[in-house]
Backbone as ProteinMPNN parsed JSONL, in Angstrom:
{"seq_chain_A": "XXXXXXXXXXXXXXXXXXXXXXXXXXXXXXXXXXXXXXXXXXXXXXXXXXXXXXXXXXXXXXXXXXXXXXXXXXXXXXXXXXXXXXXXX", "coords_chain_A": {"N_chain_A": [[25.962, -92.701, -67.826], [24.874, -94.992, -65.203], [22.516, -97.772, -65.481], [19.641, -98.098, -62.788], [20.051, -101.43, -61.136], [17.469, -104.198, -59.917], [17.778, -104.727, -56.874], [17.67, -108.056, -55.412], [16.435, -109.102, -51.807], [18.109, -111.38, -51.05], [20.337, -111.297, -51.999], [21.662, -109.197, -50.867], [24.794, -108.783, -48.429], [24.022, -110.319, -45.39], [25.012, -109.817, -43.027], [25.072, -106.894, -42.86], [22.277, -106.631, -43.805], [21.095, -107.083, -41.415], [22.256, -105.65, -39.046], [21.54, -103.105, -40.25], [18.562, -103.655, -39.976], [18.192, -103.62, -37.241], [19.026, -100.777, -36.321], [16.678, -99.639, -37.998], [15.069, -100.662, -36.28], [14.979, -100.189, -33.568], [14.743, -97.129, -33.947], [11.818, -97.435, -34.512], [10.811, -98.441, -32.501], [11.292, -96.512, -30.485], [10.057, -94.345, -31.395], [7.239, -95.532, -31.087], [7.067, -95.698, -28.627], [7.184, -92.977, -28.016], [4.944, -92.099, -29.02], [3.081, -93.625, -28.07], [3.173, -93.131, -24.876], [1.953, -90.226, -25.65], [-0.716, -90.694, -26.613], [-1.732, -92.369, -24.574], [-1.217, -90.417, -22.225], [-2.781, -88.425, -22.839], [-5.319, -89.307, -23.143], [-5.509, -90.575, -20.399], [-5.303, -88.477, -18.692], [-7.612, -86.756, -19.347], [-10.003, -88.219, -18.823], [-9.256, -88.816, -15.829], [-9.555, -86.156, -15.052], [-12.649, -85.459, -16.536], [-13.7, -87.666, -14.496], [-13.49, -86.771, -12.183], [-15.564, -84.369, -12.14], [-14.68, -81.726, -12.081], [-13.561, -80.152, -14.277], [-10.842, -78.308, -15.696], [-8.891, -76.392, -17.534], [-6.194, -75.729, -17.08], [-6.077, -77.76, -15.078], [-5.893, -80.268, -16.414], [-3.857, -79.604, -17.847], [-1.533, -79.569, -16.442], [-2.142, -82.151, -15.403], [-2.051, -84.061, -17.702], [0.689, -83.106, -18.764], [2.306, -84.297, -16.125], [1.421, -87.126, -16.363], [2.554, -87.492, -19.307], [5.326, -87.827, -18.62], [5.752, -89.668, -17.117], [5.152, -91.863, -18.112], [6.532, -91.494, -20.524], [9.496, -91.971, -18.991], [8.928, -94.299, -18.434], [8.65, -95.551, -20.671], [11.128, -95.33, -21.818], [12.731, -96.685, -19.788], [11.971, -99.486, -19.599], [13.623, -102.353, -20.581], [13.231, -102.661, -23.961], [14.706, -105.056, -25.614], [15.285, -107.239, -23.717], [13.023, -108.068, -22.886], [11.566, -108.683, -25.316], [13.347, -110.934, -26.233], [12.418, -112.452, -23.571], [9.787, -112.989, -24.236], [10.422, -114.515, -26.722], [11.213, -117.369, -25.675]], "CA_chain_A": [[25.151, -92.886, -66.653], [25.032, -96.363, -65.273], [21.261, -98.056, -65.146], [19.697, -98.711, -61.683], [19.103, -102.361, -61.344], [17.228, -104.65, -59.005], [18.233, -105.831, -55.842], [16.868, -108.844, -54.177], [17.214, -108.993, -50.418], [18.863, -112.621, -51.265], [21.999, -110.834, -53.102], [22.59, -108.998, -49.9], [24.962, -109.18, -47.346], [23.34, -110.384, -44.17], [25.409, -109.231, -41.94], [24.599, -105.528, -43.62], [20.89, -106.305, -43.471], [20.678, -107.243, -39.984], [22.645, -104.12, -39.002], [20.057, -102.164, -40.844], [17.334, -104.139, -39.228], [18.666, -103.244, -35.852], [18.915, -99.671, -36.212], [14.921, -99.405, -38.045], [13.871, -101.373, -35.388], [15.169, -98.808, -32.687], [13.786, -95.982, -34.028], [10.694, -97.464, -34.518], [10.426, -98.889, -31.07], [11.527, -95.135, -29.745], [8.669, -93.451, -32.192], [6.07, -95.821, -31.06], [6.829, -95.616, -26.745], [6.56, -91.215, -27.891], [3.368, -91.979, -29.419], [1.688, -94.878, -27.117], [3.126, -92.194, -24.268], [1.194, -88.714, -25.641], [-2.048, -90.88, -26.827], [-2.257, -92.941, -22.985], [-1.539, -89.63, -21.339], [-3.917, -87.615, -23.05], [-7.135, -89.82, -22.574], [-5.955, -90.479, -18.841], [-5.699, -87.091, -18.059], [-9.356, -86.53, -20.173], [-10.297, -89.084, -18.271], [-9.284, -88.556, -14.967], [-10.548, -84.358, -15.06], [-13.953, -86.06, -16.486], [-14.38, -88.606, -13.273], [-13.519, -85.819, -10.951], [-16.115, -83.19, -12.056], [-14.387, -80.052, -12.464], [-12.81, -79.815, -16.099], [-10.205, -76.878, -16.181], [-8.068, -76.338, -18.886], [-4.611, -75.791, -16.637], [-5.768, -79.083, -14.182], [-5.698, -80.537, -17.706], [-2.403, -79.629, -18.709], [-0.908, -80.064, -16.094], [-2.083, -84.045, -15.289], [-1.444, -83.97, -19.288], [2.164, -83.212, -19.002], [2.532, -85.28, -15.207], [1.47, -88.188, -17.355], [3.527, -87.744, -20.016], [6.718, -87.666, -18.228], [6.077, -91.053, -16.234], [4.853, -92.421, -19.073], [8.033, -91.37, -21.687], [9.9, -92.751, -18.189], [8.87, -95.944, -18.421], [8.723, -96.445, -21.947], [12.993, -95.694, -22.018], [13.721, -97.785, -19.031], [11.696, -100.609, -19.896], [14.658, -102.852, -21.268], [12.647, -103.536, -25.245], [15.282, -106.212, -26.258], [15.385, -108.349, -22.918], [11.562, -108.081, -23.076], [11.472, -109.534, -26.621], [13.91, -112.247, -25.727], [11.959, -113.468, -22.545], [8.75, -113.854, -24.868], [10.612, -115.921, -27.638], [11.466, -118.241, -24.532]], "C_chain_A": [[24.766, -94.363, -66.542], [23.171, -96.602, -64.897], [21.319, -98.66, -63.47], [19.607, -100.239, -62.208], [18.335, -102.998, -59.89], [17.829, -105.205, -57.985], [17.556, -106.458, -54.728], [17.474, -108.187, -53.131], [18.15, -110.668, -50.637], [20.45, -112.033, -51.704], [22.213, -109.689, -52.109], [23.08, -109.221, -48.77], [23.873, -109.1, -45.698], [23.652, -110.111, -42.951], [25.141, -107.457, -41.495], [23.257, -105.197, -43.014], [20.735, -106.434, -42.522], [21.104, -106.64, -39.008], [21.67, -103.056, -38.781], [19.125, -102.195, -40.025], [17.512, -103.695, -37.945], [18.406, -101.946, -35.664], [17.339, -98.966, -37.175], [14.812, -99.581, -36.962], [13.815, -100.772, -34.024], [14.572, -97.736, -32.738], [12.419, -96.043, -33.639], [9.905, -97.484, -33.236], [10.842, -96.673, -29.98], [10.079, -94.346, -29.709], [7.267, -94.289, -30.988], [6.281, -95.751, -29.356], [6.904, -94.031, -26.809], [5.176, -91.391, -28.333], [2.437, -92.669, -28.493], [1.796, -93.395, -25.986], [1.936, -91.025, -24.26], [-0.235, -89.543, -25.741], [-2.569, -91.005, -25.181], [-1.972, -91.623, -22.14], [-2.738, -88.82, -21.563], [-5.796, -87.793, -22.603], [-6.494, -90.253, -21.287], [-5.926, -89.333, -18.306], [-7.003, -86.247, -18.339], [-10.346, -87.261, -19.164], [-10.445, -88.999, -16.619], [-9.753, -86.939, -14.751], [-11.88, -85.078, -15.651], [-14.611, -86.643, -15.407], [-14.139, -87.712, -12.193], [-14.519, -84.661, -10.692], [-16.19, -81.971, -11.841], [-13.028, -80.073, -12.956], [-12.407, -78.45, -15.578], [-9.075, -77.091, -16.772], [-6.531, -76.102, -18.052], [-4.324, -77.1, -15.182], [-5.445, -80.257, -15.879], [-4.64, -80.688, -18.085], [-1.334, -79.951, -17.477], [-0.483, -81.922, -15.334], [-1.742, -84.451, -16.729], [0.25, -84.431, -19.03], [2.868, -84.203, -17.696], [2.764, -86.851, -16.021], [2.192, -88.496, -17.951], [4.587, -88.066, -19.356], [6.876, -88.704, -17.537], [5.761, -91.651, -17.325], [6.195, -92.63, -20.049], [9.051, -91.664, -20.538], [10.064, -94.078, -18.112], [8.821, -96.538, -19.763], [10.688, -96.619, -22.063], [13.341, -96.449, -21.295], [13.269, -98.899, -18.939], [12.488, -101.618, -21.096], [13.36, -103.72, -22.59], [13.167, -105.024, -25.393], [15.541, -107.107, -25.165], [13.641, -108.406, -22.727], [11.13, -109.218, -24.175], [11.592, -110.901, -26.389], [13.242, -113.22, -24.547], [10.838, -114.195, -23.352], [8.893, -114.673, -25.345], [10.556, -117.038, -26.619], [10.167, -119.143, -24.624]], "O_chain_A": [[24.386, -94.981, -67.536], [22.572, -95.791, -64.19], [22.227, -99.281, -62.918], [19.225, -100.483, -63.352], [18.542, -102.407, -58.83], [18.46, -106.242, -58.187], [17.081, -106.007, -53.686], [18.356, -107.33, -53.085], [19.136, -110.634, -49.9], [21.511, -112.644, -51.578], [23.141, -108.992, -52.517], [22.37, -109.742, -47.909], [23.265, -108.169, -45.168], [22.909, -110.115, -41.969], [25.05, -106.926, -40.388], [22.924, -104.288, -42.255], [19.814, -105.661, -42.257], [20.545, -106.869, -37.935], [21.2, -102.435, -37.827], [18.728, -101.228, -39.375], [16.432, -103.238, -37.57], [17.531, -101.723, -34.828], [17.011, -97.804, -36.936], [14.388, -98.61, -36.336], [12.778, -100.808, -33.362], [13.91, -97.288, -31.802], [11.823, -95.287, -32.872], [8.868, -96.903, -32.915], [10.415, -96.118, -28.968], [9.34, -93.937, -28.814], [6.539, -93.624, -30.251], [5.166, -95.766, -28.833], [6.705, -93.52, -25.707], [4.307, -90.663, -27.853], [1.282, -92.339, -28.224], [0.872, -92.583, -26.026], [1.17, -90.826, -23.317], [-1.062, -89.12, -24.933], [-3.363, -90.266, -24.599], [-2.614, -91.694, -21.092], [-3.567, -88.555, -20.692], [-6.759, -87.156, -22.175], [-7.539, -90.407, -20.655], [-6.627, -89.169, -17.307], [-7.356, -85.266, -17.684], [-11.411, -86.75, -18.818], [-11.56, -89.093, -16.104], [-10.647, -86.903, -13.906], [-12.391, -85.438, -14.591], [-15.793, -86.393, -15.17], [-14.715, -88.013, -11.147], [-14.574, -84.037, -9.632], [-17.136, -81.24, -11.546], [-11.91, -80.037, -12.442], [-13.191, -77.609, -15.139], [-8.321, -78.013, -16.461], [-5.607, -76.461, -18.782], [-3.303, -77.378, -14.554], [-4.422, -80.941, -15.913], [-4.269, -81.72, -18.644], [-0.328, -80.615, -17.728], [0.52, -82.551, -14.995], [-0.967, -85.407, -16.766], [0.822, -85.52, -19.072], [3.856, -84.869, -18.007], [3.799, -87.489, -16.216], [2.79, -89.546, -17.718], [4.851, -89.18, -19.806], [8.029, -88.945, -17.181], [6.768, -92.341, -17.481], [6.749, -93.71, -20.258], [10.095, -91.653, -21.19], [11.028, -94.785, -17.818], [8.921, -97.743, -19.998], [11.34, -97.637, -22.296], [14.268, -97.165, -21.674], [13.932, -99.656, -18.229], [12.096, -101.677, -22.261], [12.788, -104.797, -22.422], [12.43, -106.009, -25.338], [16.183, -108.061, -25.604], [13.413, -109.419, -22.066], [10.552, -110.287, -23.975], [10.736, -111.783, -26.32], [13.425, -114.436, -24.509], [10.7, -115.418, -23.375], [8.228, -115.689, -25.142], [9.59, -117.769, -26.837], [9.982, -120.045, -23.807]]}, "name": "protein", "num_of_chains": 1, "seq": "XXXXXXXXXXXXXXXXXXXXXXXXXXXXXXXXXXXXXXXXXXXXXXXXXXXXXXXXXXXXXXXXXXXXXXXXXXXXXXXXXXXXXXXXX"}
């Protein structure tokens, strides 16, 4: 049985790691426009049934799920990586 050993990130290919880096950095960016999505719909639809003064549990779900769905809309067609690129600029 062969021992693990260490491996810097220096002793690997960089063409490899920046591959890698590419496909984390996708996910992550996916995960976090499903999560910003459900949190920002949830308190504007809390939000908006609060400032209107009559809370019901199916006006609720359904400005809930309205929300969501423009929300997880605009997080996919908001181009991330020409976004990025204008900031470095």
């Amino acid at each position: 049985m062969e021992k693990l050993k260490c491996v810097w990130l220096r002793d690997i290919d960089r063409g490899r790691l920046e591959g890698y880096m590419d496909v984390v950095m996708k996910k992550i960016g996916i995960s976090m426009g499903i999560y910003m999505s459900l949190i920002m719909s949830f308190f504007l639809a809390l939000t908006g049934m609060g400032a209107s003064g009559h809370f019901n549990i199916p006006g609720f779900i359904v400005s809930f799920l309205v929300s969501f769905m423009i929300s997880l809309v605009i997080s996919v067609l908001v181009p991330r990586g020409k976004v990025n690129k204008f900031l470095e600029m």
